[in-house]
C-alpha positions as a printed NumPy array, in Angstrom:
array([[-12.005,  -6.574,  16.257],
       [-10.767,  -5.54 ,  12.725],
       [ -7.204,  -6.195,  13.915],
       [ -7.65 ,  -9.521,  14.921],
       [ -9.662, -10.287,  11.453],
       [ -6.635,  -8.633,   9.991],
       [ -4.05 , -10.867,  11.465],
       [ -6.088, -13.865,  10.464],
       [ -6.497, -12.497,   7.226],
       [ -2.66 , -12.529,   6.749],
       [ -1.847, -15.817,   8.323],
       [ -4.431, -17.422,   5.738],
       [ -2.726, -15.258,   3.002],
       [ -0.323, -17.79 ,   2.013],
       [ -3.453, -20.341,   1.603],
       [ -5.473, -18.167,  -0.247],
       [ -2.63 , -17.592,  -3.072],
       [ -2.093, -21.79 ,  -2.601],
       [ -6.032, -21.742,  -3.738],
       [ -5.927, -19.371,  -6.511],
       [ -3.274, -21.856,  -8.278],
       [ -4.804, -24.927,  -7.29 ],
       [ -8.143, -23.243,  -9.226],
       [ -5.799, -22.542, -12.034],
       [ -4.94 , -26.309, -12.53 ],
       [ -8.696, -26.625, -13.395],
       [ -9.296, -22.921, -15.197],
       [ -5.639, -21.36 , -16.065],
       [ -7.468, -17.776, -16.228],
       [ -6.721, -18.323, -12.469],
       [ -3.147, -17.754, -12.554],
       [ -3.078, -14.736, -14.589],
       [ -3.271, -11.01 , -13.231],
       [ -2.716, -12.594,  -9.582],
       [ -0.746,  -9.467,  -8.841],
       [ -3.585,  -7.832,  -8.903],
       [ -5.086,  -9.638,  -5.994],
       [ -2.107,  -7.603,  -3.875],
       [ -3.242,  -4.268,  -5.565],
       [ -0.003,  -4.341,  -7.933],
       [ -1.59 ,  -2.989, -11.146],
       [ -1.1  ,  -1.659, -14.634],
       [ -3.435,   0.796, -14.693],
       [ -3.5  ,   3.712, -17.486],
       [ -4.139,   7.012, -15.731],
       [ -7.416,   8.67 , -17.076],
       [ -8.339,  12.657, -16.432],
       [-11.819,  11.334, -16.15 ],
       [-13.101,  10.678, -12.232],
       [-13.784,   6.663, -11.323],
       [-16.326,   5.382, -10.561],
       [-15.77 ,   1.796,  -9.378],
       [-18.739,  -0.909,  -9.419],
       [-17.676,  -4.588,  -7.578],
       [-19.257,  -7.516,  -8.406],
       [-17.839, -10.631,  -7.273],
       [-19.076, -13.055, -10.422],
       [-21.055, -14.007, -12.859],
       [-24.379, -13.28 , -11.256],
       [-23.475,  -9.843,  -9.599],
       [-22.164,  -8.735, -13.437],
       [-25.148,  -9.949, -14.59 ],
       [-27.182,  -7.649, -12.205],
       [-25.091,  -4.649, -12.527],
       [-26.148,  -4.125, -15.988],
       [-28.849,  -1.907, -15.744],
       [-26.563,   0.328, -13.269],
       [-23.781,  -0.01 , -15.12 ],
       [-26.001,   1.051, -18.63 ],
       [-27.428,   3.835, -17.005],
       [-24.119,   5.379, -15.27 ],
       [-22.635,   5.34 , -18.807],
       [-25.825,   6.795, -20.419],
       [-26.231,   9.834, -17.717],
       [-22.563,   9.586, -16.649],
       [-20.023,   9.891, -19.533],
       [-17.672,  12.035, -18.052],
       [-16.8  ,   9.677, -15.336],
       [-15.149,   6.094, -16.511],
       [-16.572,   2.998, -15.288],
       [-14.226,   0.188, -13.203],
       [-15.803,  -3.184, -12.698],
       [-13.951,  -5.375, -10.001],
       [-14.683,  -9.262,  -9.951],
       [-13.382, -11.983,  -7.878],
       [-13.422, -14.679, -10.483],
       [-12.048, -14.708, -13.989],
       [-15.644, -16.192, -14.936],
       [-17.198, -12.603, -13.834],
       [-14.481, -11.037, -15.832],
       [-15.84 , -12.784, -18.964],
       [-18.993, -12.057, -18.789],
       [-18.242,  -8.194, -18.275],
       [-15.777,  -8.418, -21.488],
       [-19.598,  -9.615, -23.465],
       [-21.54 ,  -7.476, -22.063],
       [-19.337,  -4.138, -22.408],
       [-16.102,  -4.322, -24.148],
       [-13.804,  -2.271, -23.8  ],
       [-15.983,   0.303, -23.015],
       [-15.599,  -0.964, -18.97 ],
       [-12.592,  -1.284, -17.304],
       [-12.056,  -4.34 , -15.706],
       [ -9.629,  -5.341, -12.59 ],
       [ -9.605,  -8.393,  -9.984],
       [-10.089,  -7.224,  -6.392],
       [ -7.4  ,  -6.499,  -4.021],
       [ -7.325,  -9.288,  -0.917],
       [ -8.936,  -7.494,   1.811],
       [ -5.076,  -6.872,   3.515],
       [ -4.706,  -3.068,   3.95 ],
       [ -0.729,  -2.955,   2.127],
       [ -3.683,  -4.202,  -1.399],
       [ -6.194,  -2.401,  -0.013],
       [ -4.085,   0.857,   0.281],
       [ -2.02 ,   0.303,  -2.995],
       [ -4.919,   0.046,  -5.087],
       [ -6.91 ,   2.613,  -4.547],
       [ -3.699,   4.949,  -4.6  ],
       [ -3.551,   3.856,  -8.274],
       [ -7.154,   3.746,  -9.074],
       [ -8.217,   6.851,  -6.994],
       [-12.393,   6.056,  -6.899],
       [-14.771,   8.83 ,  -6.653],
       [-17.302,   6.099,  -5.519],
       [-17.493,   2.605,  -4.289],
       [-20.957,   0.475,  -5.282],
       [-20.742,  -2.884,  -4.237],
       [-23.239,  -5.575,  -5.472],
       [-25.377,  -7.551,  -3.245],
       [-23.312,  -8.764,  -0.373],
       [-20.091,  -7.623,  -0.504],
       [-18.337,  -6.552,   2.957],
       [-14.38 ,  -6.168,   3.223],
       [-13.434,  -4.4  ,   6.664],
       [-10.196,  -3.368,   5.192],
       [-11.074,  -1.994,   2.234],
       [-14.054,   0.042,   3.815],
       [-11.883,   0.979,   6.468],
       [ -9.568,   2.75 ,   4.005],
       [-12.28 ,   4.239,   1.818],
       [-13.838,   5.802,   4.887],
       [-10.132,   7.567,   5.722],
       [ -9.677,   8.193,   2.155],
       [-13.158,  10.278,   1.465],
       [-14.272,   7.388,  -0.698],
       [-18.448,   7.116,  -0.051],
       [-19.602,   3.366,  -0.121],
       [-22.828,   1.968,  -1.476],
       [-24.012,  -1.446,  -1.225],
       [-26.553,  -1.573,  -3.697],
       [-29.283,  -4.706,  -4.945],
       [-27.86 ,  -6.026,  -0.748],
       [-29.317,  -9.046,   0.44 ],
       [-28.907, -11.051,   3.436],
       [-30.488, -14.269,   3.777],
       [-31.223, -15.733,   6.739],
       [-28.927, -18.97 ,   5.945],
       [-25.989, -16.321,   5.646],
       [-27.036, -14.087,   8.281],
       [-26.418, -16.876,  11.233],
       [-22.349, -17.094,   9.995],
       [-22.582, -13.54 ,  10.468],
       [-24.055, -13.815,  14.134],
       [-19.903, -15.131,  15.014],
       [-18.395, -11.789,  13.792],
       [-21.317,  -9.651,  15.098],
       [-19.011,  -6.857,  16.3  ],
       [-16.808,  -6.827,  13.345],
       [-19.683,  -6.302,  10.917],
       [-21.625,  -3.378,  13.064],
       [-17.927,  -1.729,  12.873],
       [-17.677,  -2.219,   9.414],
       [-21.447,  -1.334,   8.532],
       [-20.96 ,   1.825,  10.019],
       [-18.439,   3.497,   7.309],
       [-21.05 ,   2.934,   4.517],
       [-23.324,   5.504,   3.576],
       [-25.973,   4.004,   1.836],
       [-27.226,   0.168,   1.722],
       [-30.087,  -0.184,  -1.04 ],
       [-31.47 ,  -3.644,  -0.461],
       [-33.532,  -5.726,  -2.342],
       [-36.424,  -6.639,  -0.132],
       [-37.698,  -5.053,   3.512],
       [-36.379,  -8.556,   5.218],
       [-32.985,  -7.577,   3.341],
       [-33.123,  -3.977,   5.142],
       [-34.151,  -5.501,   8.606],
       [-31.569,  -8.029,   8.502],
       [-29.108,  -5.634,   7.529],
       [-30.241,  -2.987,  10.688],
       [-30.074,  -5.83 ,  12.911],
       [-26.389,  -6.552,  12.512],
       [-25.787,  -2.486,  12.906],
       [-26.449,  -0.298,   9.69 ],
       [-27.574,   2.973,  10.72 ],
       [-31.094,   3.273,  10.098],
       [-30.702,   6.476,   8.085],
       [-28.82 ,   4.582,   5.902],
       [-30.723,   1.524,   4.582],
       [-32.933,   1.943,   1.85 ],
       [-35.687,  -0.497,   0.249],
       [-34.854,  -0.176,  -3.309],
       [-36.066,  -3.552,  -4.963],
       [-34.239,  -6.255,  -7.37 ],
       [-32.056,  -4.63 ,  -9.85 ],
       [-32.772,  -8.033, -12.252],
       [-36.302,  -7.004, -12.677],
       [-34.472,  -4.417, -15.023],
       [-32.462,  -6.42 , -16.6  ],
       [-33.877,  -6.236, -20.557],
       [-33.99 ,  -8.707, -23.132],
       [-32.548,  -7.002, -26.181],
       [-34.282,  -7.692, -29.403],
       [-31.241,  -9.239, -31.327],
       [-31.7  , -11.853, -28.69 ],
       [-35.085, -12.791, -29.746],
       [-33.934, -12.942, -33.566],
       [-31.   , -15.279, -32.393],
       [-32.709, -17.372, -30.804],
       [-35.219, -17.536, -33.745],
       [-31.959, -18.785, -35.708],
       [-30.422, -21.015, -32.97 ],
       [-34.026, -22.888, -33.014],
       [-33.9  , -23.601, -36.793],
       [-30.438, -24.781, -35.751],
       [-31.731, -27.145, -33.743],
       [-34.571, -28.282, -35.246],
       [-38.053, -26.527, -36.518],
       [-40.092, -29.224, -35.14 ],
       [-38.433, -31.294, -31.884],
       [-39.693, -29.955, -28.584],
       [-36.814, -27.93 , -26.59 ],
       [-36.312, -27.779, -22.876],
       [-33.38 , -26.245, -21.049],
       [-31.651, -26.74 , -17.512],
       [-29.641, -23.61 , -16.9  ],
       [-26.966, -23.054, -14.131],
       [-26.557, -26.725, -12.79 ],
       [-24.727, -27.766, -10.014],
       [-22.746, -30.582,  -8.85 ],
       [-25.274, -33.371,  -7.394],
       [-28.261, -32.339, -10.455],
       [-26.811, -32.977, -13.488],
       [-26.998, -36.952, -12.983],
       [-30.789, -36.381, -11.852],
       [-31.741, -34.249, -15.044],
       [-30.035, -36.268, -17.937],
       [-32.178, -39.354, -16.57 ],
       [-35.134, -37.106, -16.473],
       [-34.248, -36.737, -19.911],
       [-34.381, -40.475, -20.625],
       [-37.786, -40.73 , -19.311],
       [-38.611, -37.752, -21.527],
       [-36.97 , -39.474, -24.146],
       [-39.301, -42.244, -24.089],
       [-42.639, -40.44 , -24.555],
       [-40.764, -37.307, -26.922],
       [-37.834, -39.679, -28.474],
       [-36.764, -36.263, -30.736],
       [-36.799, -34.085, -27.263],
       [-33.52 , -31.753, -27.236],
       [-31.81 , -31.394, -23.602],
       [-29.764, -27.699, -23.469],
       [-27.874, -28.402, -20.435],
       [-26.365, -25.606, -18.886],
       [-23.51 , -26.108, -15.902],
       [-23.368, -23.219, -13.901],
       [-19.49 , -23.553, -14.135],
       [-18.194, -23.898, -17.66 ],
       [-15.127, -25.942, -16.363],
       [-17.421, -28.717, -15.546],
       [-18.438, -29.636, -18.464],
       [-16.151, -32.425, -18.811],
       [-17.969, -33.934, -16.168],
       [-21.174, -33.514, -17.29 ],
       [-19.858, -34.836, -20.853],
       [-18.68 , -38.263, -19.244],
       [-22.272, -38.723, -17.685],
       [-23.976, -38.775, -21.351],
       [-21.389, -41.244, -22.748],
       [-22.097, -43.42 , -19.451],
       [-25.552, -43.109, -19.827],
       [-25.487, -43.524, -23.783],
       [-27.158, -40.189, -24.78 ],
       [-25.803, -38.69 , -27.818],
       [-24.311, -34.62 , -27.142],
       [-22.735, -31.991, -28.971],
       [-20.784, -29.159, -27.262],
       [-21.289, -25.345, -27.8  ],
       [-17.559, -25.539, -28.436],
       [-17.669, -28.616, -30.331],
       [-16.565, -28.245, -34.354],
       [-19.236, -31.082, -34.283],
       [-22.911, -29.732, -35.463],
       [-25.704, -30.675, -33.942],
       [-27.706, -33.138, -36.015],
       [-30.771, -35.2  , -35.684],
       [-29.184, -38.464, -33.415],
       [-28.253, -35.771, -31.026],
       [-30.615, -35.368, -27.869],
       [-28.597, -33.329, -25.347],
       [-26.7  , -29.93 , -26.243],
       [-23.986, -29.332, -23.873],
       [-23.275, -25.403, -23.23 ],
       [-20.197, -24.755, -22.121],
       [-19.466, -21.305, -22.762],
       [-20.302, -18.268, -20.477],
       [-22.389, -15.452, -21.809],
       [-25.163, -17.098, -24.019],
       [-27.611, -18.415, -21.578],
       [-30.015, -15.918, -22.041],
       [-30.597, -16.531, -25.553],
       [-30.495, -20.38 , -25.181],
       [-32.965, -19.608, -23.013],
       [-35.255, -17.856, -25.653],
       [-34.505, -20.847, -27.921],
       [-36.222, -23.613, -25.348],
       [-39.908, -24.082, -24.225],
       [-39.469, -25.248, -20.57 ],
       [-36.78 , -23.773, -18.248],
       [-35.633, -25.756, -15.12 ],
       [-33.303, -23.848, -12.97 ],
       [-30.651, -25.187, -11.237],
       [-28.742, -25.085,  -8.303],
       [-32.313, -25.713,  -6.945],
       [-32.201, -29.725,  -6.274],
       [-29.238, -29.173,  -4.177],
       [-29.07 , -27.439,  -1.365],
       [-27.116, -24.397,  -3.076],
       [-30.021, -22.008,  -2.748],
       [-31.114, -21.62 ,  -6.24 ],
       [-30.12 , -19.516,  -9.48 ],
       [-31.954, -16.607, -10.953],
       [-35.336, -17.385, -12.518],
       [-35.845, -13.625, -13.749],
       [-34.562, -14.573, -17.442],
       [-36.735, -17.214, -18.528],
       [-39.605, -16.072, -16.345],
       [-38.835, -12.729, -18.57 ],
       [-38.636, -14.344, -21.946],
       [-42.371, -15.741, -21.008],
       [-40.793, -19.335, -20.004],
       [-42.63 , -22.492, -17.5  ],
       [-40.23 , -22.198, -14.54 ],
       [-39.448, -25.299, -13.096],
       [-37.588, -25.415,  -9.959],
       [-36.229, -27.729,  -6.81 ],
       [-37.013, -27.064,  -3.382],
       [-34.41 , -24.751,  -2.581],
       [-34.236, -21.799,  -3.564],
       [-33.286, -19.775,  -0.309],
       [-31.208, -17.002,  -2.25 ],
       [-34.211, -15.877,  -4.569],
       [-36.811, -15.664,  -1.561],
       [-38.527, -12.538,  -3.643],
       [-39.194, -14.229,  -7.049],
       [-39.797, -17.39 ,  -5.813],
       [-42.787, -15.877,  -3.915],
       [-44.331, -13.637,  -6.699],
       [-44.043, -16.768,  -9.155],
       [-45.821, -19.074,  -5.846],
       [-47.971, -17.034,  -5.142],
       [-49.633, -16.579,  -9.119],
       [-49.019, -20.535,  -8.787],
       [-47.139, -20.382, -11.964],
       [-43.482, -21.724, -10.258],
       [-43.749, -25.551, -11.038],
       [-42.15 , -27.229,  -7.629],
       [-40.208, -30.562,  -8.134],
       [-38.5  , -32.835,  -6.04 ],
       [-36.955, -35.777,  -7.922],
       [-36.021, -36.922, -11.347],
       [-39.184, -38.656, -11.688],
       [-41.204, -35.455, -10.902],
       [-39.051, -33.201, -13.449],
       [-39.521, -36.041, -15.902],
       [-42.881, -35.685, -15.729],
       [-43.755, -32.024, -15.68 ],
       [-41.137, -31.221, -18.318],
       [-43.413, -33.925, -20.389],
       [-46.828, -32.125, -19.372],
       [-45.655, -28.816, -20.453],
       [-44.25 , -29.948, -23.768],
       [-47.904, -31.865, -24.54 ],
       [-50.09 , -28.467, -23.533],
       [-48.755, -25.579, -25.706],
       [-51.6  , -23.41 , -24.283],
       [-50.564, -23.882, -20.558],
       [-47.233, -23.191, -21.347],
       [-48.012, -19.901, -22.81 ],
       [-50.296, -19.041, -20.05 ],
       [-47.879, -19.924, -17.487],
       [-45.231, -18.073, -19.365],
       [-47.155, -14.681, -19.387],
       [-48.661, -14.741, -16.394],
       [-44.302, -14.711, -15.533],
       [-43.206, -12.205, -17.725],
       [-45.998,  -9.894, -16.461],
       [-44.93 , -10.358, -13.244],
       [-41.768,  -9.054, -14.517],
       [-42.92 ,  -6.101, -16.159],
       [-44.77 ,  -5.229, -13.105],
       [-41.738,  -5.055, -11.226],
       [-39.715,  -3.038, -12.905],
       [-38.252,   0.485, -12.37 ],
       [-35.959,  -0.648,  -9.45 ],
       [-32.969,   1.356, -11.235],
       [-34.763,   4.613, -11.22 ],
       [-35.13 ,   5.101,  -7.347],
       [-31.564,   3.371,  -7.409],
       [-30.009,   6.409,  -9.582],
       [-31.947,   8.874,  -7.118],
       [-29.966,   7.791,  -4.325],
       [-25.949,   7.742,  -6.232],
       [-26.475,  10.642,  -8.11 ],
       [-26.131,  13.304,  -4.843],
       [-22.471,  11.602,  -4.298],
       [-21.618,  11.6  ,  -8.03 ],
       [-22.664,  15.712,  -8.337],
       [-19.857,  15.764,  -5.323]])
């Protein structure tokens, strides 16, 4: 089965590189380091053993931080690789660490990459992030010695029926990894039912429940509201998607027109489309600054365009509402951990298949405000902003849901550290 996913794999090669360009017309980081993607490399040799961490984008480097944090707290002998898939993931990475990670894009899963880069990179240890499974390269790594963890795994059932067509090819490949930590009990069934050793799968919990808001945040964001305005009511849609961004700026007319000094923070959940979501406001006559704008935001300006990567979290801390996107489209939702963390209202759309776990806990504490349309966003974002003291009860009852969640890292650690004292 892995041969024939092989030989596919290298008929669609030429396609795939075809892609990669085509994405660069839009976002030119694209086009650079694409040898990498064949596992030609400059890589600095280092005395000090690898660990390697893949994440495929922004919202697996996001959840790596507390592993990644605690490996280079308990683990400074050993240097830390982070492998992404987009350039956006690479970004964010840069932020959050530095130089202090290395960083490198994936090898394509063809074994001539697969086999070239980890001759150059030689890994003690492969964690992957969520759900990331490449026969190739976990072929190799088995023949190579390399032990493979899939850690923070999910598998939703929308993604678990496309895997129902490879079913073979995914037992095969399930087999060569030693140890799959998921996120939930339906994660670890799902996961055993497409043939992961038993012995092997391991209910660890959410690593974002351990994600931290640092305190520099909080006195940012204390600054970024002044910024703004001490007085005009802030609410924020973070990570939108194609198909919502239309819906929420005319929410924010009707908001407009009961709070006519409301401030829009309008988040896209891929920079590069904020050109798009620019030419809306001019059609629809509402007055925006960008992040990136020279341009500072002044009192005619109701919508705040942010089209950077790597501040959403303290934009976040700056609003009083939080709608969160990819939610109105059928997408499956973006992470409501950060402004249910920061003690936010959580508004969200109906779908929301790929955060099944916090969806629930919010539900079921009936503090996860459910809309539908624009009219229904329009008006809860209005409610919220007229009841200060349901806002802050909705917003704690969220964060200490939260709190009470934490520690997911700790039994995490307990089940790397046997491979890294190999």
């Amino acid at each position: 089965m892995r041969h024939f996913y092989t030989l596919v794999i290298y008929c669609l090669a030429p396609l795939v590189l075809l892609r990669l360009f085509w994405l660069g017309t839009k976002n030119p980081a694209y086009r650079l380091r694409w040898k990498e993607r064949f596992g030609f490399l400059t890589w600095k040799k280092t005395v000090k053993p690898v660990i390697w961490i893949h994440a495929v984008s922004v919202g697996e480097v996001n959840a790596s931080v507390p592993i990644i944090n605690r490996l280079l707290e308990q683990h400074s002998g050993y240097l830390l690789l982070v492998t992404t898939v987009t350039p956006t993931g690479a970004i964010t990475l840069k932020k959050h660490y530095g130089d202090d990670v290395r960083h490198l894009y994936l090898p394509y899963d063809l074994p001539f990459s697969v086999k070239k880069f980890l001759r150059l990179i030689k890994p003690t240890i492969l964690i992957t992030m969520e759900t990331e499974i490449w026969p190739n390269l976990y072929h190799v790594c088995q023949y190579s010695d390399i032990p493979i963890l899939i850690i923070n795994a999910r598998l939703s059932q929308k993604s678990s029926k496309g895997y129902k067509l490879v079913s073979g090819l995914m037992r095969e490949t399930l087999s060569r990894v030693d140890i799959i930590a998921t996120q939930t009990k339906n994660d670890a069934d799902r996961f055993i039912s497409y043939g992961a050793p038993v012995n092997k799968v391991f209910v660890t919990g959410n690593l974002k429940f351990d994600i931290t808001i640092p305190q520099s945040i909080l006195e940012q964001a204390q600054s970024l509201k002044r910024y703004f305005s001490v007085n005009r009511p802030i609410w924020i849609a973070a990570s939108t998607h194609e198909g919502e961004e239309e819906i929420i700026l005319n929410a924010h007319i009707n908001i407009l027109k009961q709070y006519s000094d409301a401030i829009l923070i309008i988040a896209p959940r891929h920079p590069e489309r904020a050109d798009k979501v620019a030419s809306y406001c001019n059609n629809m006559g509402l007055n925006y600054t960008r992040r990136t704008d020279k341009e500072a935001f002044t009192e005619k300006h109701v919508v705040y365009l942010l089209d950077t990567l790597g501040e959403l979290q303290l934009h976040y801390a700056a609003a009083q509402v939080a709608f969160v996107g990819g939610s109105l489209v059928a997408t499956g939702g973006q992470n409501m951990m950060e402004p249910a963390s920061l003690g936010l209202p959580v508004i969200s759309g109906p779908h929301t298949f790929n955060f099944i776990e916090i969806t629930e806990l919010l539900s079921e504490q009936d503090v996860l405000i459910r809309i539908y349309n624009q009219a229904e966003l329009a008006n809860e974002v209005c409610k919220l902003l007229a009841d200060a003291n349901r806002r802050h009860y909705i917003g704690e009852i969220g964060r200490e849901i939260i709190e009470s969640n934490r520690g997911n890292i700790d039994r995490l650690m307990q089940l790397i550290k046997p491979y890294l004292s190999r």
